[in-house]
C-alpha positions, 0 to 999 in steps of 0.5 A: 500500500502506498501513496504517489506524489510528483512535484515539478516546480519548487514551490510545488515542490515546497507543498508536497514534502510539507504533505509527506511530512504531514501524512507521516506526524498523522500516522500514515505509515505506507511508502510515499515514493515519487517525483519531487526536488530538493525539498522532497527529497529531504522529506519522507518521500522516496524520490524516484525521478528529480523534479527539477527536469520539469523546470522549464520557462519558454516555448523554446525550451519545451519544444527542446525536452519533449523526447525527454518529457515524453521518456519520463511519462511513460516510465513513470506510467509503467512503474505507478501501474507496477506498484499500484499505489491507493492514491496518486497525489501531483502538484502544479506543472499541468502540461506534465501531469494532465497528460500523466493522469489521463495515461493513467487512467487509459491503462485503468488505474482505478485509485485516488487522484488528487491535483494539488494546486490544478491547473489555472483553468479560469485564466486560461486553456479553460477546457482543462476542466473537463479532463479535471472533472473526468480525470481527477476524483479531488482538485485541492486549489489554493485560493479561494476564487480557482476553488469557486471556478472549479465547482462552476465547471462541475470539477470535484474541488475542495479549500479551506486555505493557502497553505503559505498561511499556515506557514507564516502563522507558526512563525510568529513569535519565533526570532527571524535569523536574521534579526540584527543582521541588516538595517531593517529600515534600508534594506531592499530584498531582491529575489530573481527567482528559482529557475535557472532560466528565469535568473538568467533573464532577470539578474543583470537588470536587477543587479544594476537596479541595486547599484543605483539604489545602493548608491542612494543610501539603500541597502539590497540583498539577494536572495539565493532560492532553496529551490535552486538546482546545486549547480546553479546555485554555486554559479550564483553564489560564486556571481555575486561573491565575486561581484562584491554583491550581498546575498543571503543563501536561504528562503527569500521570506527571511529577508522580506520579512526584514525588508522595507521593500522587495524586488521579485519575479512573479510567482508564488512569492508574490503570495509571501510577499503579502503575507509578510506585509512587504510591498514587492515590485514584480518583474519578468521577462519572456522569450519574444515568442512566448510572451507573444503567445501569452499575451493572447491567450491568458485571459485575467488583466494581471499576471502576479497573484497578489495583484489577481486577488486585490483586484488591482495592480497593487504591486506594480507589474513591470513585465517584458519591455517594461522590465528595465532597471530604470523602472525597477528603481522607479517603483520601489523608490514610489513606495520607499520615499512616498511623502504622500497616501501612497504607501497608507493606501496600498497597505490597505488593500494588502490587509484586504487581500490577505484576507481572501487566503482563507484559514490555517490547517491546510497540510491536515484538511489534505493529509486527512483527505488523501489518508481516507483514500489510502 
């Protein structure tokens, strides 16, 4: 008797060693085996193929991986239906697991499938949500409105809350390891990611931006994601090391939830960055071809989760042409010298935002739900 979970994205990654922890504290003994990345394989999940061969950014690398996707897949098919595990657990990375799923159940694997994190059916590709209500007996969506969506669309979705909420409500009252390091008050968070693809887009802009406002009096640090492959890591490290360039080796939500401000790219650390009350300038850039694609088919008026569920671009959105560092400098320095209602003002549809993440015991809600499968 066992359990499968496949993570490919490091925050995906994050939420499924935190579940395997979880099934494990409430007394599921069974294997838990699958695909993760450096957070699952220090979790109690044999980790059978590396999730990081999912971290691709772009229409141009997919197109270069797809023999090996496709290898991955149908290896993965052959040993799931080998093993026949109670419940079959994936995470974020659709164009991988929605085609996994739907393999699975041709061949007639007739366990549990839970989709953590499912794919954003409501922004875009919204005919995903037949193969979801057909293909999986339980989405576990992280906010409130994809939770809504999927029950529209007759999928079978259950939600309580973002699993970050939990997170950040047991630290409270703990010291943060970096208390005293930095002065608070000047310190600029800069955080360019957690694919090596994407650092690579982003990092020297954002590494002129922070001269310029460190020649102000500022005081910018990088944040070198856990996430990270080894290799890219050390790559990163030795760049900035060489470059005279203050990093800090360790989760990004310790230097924001130290900094007056933060420089990031869009993703799930949006999410932390209002949790944290932390005021983030959001950035990306994509290949010319992929933005263009994008730019067509994905349906909501903002890109970064935080400004989705504000409403509004609450954190300014400085994507493709606009990613400059002129304009990285530009809207961190509307938030850190504001004189006026800016900062009172956002700050209060932060405090309204948060709200929408729901409740705490998230890990258990899945945890319960997956044991009563397995």
């Amino acid at each position: 008797m066992s359990v499968f979970i496949s993570s490919g994205e490091a925050s995906g990654d994050h939420y499924t060693a935190a579940l395997a922890r979880r099934l494990r504290a409430n007394g599921y003994s069974g294997d838990i085996w699958g695909m993760g990345g450096i957070e699952s394989r220090a979790a109690p999940i044999r980790v059978e193929w590396h999730g990081e061969r999912l971290q691709l950014l772009g229409l141009t690398e997919v197109f270069s991986a797809i023999p090996s996707i496709f290898r991955l897949r149908a290896e993965m098919v052959e040993r799931i239906m080998e093993l026949s595990p109670r419940a079959v657990v994936v995470c974020d990375s659709p164009d991988y697991h929605m085609r996994l799923i739907s393999k699975l159940r041709s061949r007639g694997y007739g366990g549990r499938v839970f989709y953590i994190s499912p794919p954003s059916v409501w922004a875009w590709r919204s005919g995903r949500a037949d193969a979801l209500r057909r293909d999986v007996d339980e989405c576990l969506p992280l906010f409130k409105f994809e939770h809504d969506y999927l029950l529209s669309r007759g999928c079978a979705s259950y939600w309580i809350g973002h699993p970050l909420l939990e997170e950040h409500g047991a630290r409270r009252g703990v010291p943060s390891p970096l208390a005293g390091r930095y002065d608070g008050g000047r310190l600029i968070a800069f955080l360019p990611g957690s694919r090596k693809s994407e650092i690579r887009s982003l990092l020297p802009m954002m590494e002129e931006a922070a001269a310029r406002l460190a020649a102000m009096g500022w005081q910018p640090v990088f944040s070198v994601a856990p996430g990270l492959n080894p290799a890219a890591r050390e790559e990163m490290i030795r760049r900035f090391s060489n470059g005279g360039i203050s990093y800090y080796d360790g989760p990004g939500s310790h230097l924001m939830a130290e900094a007056s401000c933060a420089v990031g790219a869009s993703g799930t650390i949006t999410v932390e960055s209002l949790l944290l009350g932390c005021y983030m300038v959001v950035t990306y850039r994509l290949n010319p071809l992929t933005a263009f694609v994008a730019r067509r088919v994905i349906k909501t008026e903002y890109y970064a989760m935080a400004n989705i569920l504000a409403g509004c671009e609450m954190f300014p959105e400085l994507l493709q042409e606009r990613a400059t560092a002129e304009n990285l400098v530009s809207s961190a320095l509307r938030w850190l010298e504001d004189d006026g209602g800016y900062r009172e003002d956002t700050a209060g549809i932060m405090e309204r935002a948060r709200l929408t993440l729901g409740e705490e015991g998230v890990y258990d809600f899945w945890s319960r739900r997956i044991m009563e499968a397995a």
